[in-house]
SEVO-314035 format. One record per residue (C-alpha): residue in three letters; x, y, z. Coordinates in steps of 0.05 Angstrom, whole numbers, padded with zeros to 5 digits, always signed. Layout:
ALAXYZ
...
This chain:
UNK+00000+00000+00000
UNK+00026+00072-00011
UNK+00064+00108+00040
UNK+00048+00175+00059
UNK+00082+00234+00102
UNK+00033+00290+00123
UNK+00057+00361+00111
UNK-00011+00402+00140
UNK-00017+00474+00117
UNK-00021+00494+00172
UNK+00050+00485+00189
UNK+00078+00525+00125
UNK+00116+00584+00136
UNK+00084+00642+00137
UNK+00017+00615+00185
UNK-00052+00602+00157
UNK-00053+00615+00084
UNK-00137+00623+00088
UNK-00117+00682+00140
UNK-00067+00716+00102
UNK-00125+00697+00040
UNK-00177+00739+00075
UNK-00129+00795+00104
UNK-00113+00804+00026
UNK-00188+00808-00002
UNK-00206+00853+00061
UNK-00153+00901+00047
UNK-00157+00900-00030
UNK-00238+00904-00023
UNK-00225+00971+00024
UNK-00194+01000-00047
UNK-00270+00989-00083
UNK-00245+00922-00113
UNK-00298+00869-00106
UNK-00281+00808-00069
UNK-00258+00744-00088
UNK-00325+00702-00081
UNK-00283+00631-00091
UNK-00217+00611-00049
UNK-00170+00554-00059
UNK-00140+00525-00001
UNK-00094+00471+00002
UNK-00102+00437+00063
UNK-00049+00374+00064
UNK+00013+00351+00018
UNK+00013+00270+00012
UNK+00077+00236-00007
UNK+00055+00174-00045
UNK+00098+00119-00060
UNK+00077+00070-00110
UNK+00116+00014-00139
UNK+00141+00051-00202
UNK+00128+00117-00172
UNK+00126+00177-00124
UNK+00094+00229-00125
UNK+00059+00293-00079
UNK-00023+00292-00074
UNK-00048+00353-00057
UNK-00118+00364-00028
UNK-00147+00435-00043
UNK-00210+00457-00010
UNK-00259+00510-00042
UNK-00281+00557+00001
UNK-00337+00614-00008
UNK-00301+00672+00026
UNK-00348+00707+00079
UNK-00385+00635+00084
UNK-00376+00572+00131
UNK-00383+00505+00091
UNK-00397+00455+00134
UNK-00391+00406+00080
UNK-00327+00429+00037
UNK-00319+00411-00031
UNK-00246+00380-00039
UNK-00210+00355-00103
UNK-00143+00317-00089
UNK-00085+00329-00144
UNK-00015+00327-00161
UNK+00027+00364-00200
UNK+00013+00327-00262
UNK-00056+00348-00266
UNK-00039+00426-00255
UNK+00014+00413-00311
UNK-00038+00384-00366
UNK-00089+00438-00342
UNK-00038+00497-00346
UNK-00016+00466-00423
UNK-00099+00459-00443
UNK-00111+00530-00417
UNK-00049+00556-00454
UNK-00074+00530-00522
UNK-00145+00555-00516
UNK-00126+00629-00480
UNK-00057+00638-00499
UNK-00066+00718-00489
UNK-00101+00710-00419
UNK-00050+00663-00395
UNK+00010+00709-00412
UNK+00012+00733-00348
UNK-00007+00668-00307
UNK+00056+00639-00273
UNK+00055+00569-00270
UNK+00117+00525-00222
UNK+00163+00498-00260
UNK+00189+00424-00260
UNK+00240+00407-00211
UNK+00293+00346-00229
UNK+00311+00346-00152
UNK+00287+00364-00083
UNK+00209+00348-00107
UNK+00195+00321-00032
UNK+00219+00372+00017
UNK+00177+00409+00060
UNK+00201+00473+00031
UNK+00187+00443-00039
UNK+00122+00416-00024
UNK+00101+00493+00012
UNK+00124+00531-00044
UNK+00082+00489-00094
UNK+00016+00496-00050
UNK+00018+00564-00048
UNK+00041+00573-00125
UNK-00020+00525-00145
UNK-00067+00570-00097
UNK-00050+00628-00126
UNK-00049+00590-00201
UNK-00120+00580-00184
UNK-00146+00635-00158
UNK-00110+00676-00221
UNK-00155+00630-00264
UNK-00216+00642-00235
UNK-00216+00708-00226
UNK-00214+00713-00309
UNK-00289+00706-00333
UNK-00266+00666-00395
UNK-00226+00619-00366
UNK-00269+00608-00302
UNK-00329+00587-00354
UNK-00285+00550-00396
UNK-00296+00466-00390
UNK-00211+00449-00392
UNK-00222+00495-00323
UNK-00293+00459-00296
UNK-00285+00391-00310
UNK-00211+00393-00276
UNK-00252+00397-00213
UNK-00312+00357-00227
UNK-00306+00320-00280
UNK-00258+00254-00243
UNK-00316+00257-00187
UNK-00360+00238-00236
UNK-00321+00186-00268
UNK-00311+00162-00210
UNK-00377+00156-00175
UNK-00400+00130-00246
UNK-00361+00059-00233
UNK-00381+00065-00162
UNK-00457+00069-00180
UNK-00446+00017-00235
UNK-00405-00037-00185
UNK-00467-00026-00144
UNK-00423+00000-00088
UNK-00475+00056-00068
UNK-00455+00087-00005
UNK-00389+00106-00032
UNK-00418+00133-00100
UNK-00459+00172-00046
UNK-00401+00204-00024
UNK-00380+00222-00092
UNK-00427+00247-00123
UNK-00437+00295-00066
UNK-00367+00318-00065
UNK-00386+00328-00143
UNK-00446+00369-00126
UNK-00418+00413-00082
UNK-00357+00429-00122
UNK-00412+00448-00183
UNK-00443+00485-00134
UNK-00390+00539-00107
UNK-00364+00527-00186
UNK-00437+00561-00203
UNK-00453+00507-00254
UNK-00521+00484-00228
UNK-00558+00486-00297
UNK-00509+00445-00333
UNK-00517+00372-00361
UNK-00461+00354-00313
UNK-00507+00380-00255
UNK-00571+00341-00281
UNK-00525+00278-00283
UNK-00495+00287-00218
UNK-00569+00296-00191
UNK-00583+00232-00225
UNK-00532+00194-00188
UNK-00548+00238-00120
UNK-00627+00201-00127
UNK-00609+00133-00151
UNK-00562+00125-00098
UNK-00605+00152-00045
UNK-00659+00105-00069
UNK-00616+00044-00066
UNK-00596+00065+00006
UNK-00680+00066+00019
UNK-00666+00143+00035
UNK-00727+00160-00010
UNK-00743+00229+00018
UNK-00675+00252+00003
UNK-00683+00217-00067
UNK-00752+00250-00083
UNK-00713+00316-00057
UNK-00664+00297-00115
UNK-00720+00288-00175
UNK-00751+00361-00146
UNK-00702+00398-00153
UNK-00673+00364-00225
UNK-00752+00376-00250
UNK-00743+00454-00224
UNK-00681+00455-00268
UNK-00718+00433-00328
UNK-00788+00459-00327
UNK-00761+00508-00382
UNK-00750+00450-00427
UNK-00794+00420-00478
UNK-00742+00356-00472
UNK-00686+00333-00441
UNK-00651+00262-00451
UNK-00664+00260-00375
UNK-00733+00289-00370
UNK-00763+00233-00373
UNK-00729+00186-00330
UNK-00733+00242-00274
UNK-00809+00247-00287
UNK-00823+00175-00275
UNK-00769+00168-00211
UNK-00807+00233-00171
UNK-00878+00196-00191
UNK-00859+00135-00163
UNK-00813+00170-00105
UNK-00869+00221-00087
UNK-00921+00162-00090
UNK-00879+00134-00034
UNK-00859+00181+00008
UNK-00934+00205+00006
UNK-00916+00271-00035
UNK-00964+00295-00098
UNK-00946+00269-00157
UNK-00999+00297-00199
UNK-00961+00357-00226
UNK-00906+00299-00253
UNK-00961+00259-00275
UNK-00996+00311-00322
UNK-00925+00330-00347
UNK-00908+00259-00370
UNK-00979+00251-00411
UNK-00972+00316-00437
UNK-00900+00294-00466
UNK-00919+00226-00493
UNK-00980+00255-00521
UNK-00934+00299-00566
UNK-00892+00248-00586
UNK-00834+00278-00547
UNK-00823+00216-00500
UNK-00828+00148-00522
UNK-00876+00102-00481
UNK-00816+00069-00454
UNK-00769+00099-00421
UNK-00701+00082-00397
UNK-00689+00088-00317
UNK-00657+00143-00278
UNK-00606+00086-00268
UNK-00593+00062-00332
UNK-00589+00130-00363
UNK-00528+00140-00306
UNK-00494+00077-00333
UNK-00493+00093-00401
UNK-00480+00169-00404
UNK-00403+00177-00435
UNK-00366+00221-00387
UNK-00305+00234-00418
């Protein structure tokens, strides 16, 4: 199994990043700049060894400045993963990324403390210089480097039908779409997807039929959605036993097969989660 050595953030130089953080967007907001609504904290440096390789994980929490999560979102990456995100973003916005200073490679000395501090503060700052650019911060290289192995993830979780730790990931997944503000997106309606079906499977159905509700808020707008359906019959049969109306759903899914816009059959909740590509 890999070994790991524990270098907390707390015990970098310079004291508590997050307070130094929030002494920064305090004083810069005091000259009529608007705060930083997103910060990037990394919170602990893992040394992994594998057989072939070692490397440093680092886990980064996202943090709504002026706002206590009680849940955070984390992501866990090494310096890999910055490196293919920093060449991605370079390709698509080489003019906004001029200016973006990214750590360079070391051939020696990767696993010192001093090292491993420098490169948590240089990715915290690499991130927060990313999102504060509108392009960029909308941009799917820069969404989907948080989300997107969550969702992988939780996918062969779901499908191995280990549920309670799918549950897990696809709320990790949620809430990292959530302070990303992407809750319209297809990635959001997918994650919601796996949030019910697991919850189902754990015979949590009030938190599932929570789940459908607020999927079907998300796509009232629409005249049809790939997962429309599937959501329409899960909160009918959710509501129906949790003792919540399901008439509203009801109407809704006549209405749509009467146009022709929903086939009489439709695929589950779950097997629309299995076979979605999430690449």
């Amino acid at each position: 199994s890999p070994g790991t050595e524990w270098v907390s953030a707390a015990e970098r130089p310079g004291g508590s990043l997050l307070t130094r953080q929030l002494q920064e967007l305090w004083r810069r907001s005091r000259g009529s700049l608007a705060p930083q609504r997103l910060l990037f904290e990394v919170t602990s440096a893992s040394v992994v060894s594998e057989r072939s390789s070692k490397y440093v994980l680092y886990t980064i929490y996202l943090i709504r400045s002026g706002q206590f999560d009680k849940a955070p979102a984390t992501i866990a990456r090494r310096y890999s993963d910055f490196e293919q995100l920093n060449r991605r973003l370079r390709c698509r916005f080489s003019c906004d990324m001029a200016s973006i200073a990214f750590p360079r490679k070391r051939l020696r000395r990767n696993f010192t403390a001093e090292t491993i501090a420098k490169r948590s503060r240089a990715f915290e700052q690499f991130l927060s210089h990313l999102h504060s650019i509108d392009e960029i911060r909308r941009s799917s290289e820069f969404l989907e480097f948080f989300f997107l192995p969550d969702l992988q993830a939780a996918q062969r979780l779901t499908c191995t039908g280990m549920y309670r730790e799918a549950l897990a990931t696809w709320a990790n997944a949620y809430r990292l779409q959530d302070r990303l503000g992407v809750c319209s997106s297809g990635r959001f309606l997918l994650t919601l997807a796996g949030l019910a079906v697991c919850h189902q499977e754990l015979d949590q159905l009030s938190e599932a039929h929570g789940c459908c509700e607020q999927a079907l808020q998300l796509l009232e707008a629409q005249g049809s959605h790939p997962l429309l359906g599937p959501f329409l019959q899960a909160h009918i049969h959710l509501a129906w036993k949790v003792g919540k109306d399901k008439r509203h759903s009801e109407a809704r899914l006549q209405d749509l097969r009467e146009s022709g816009l929903l086939l009489q059959q439709q695929p589950s909740l779950k097997e629309c989660l299995i076979k979605e590509p999430l690449e």
